[in-house]
VEXTORDO-564874 format. One record per residue (C-alpha): x, y, z. Coordinates in Angstrom, 3 decimals, padded with zeros to 6 digits. Layout:
BEGIN
node px: X py: Y pz: Z .
...
END
This chain:
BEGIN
node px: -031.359 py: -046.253 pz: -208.309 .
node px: -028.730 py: -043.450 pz: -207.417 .
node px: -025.669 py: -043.137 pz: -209.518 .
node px: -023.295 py: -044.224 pz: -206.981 .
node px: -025.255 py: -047.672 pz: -206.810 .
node px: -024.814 py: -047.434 pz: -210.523 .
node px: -021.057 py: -046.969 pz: -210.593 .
node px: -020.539 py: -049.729 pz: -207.667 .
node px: -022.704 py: -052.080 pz: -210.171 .
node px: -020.334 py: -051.133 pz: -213.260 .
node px: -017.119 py: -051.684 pz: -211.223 .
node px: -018.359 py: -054.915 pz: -209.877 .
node px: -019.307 py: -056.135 pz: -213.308 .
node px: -015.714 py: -054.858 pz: -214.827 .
node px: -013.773 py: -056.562 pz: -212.155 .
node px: -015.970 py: -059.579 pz: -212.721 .
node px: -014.115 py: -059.921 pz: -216.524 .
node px: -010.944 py: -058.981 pz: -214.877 .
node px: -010.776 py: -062.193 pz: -213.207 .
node px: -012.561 py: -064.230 pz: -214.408 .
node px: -010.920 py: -067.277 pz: -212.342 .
node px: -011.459 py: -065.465 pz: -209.205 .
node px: -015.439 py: -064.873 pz: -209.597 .
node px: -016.255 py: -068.226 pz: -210.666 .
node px: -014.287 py: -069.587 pz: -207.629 .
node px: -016.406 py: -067.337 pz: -205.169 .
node px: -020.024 py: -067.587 pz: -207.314 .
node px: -019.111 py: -071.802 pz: -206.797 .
node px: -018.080 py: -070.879 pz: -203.297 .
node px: -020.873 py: -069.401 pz: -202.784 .
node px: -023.271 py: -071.929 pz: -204.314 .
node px: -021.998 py: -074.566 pz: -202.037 .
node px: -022.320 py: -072.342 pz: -198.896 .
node px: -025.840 py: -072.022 pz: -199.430 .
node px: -026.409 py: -075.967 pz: -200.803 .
node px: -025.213 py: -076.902 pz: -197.928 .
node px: -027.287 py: -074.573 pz: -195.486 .
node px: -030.252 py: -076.065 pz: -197.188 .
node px: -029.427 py: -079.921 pz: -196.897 .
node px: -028.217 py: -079.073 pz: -192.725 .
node px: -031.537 py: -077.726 pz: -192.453 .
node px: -034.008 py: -079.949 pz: -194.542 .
node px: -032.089 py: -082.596 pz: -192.116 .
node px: -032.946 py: -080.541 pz: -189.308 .
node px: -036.404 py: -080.266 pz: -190.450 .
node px: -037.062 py: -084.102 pz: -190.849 .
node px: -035.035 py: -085.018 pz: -187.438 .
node px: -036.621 py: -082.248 pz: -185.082 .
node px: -039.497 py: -080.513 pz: -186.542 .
node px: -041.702 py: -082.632 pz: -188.205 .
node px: -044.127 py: -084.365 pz: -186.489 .
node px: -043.904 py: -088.853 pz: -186.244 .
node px: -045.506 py: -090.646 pz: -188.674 .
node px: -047.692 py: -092.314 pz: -186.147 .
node px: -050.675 py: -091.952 pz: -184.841 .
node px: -051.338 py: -089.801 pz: -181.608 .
node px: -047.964 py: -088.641 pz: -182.150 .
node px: -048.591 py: -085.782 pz: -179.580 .
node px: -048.046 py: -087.852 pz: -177.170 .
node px: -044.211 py: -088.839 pz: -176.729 .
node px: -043.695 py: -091.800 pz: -175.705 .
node px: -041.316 py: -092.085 pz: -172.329 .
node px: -040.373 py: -094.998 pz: -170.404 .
node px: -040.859 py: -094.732 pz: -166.884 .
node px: -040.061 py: -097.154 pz: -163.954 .
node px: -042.538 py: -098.342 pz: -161.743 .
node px: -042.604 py: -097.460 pz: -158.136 .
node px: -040.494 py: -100.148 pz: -155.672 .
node px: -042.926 py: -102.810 pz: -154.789 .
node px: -045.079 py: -102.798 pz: -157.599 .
node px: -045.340 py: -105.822 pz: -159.691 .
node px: -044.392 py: -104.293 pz: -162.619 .
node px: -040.420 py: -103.539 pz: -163.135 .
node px: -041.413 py: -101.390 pz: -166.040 .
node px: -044.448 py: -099.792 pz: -167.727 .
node px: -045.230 py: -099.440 pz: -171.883 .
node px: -043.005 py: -097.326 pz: -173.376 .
node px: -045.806 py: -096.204 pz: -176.023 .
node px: -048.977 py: -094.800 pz: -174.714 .
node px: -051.104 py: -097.709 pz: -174.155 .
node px: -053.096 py: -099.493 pz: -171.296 .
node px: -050.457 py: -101.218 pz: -168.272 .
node px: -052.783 py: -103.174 pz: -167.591 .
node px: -053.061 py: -104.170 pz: -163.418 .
node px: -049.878 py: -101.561 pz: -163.166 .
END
């Protein structure tokens, strides 16, 4: 470590007893900053980037319309057999 490092760590840790109100408002601050990243992207995680708890869940399921005249107004929305569609 180089002694300016070392003086920048001995003022910090001065000015941390000098107010004392101060610090523990930013270290709770800052706690709750970084809480909150985590829980916005554990959500983002489960909604986005994990895969469905279903089998063949590589496939995504759409739902398409059928073409006009066919006798089916709609097809599956999950990947399955239409059948005579």
């Amino acid at each position: 470590m180089s002694f300016s490092m070392v003086m920048e760590l001995q003022r910090a840790w001065r000015r941390l007893f000098r107010a004392p109100g101060f610090s523990l408002s930013v270290i709770v601050l800052f706690a709750l900053s970084v809480g909150g990243a985590a829980a916005i992207a554990t959500a983002g995680w489960s909604l986005f980037a994990r895969p469905l708890p279903y089998s063949r869940a590589h496939f995504r399921p759409t739902r398409r319309r059928a073409r006009r005249g066919s006798r089916c107004a709609e097809m599956s929305a999950l990947p399955t057999r239409n059948f005579g569609c």
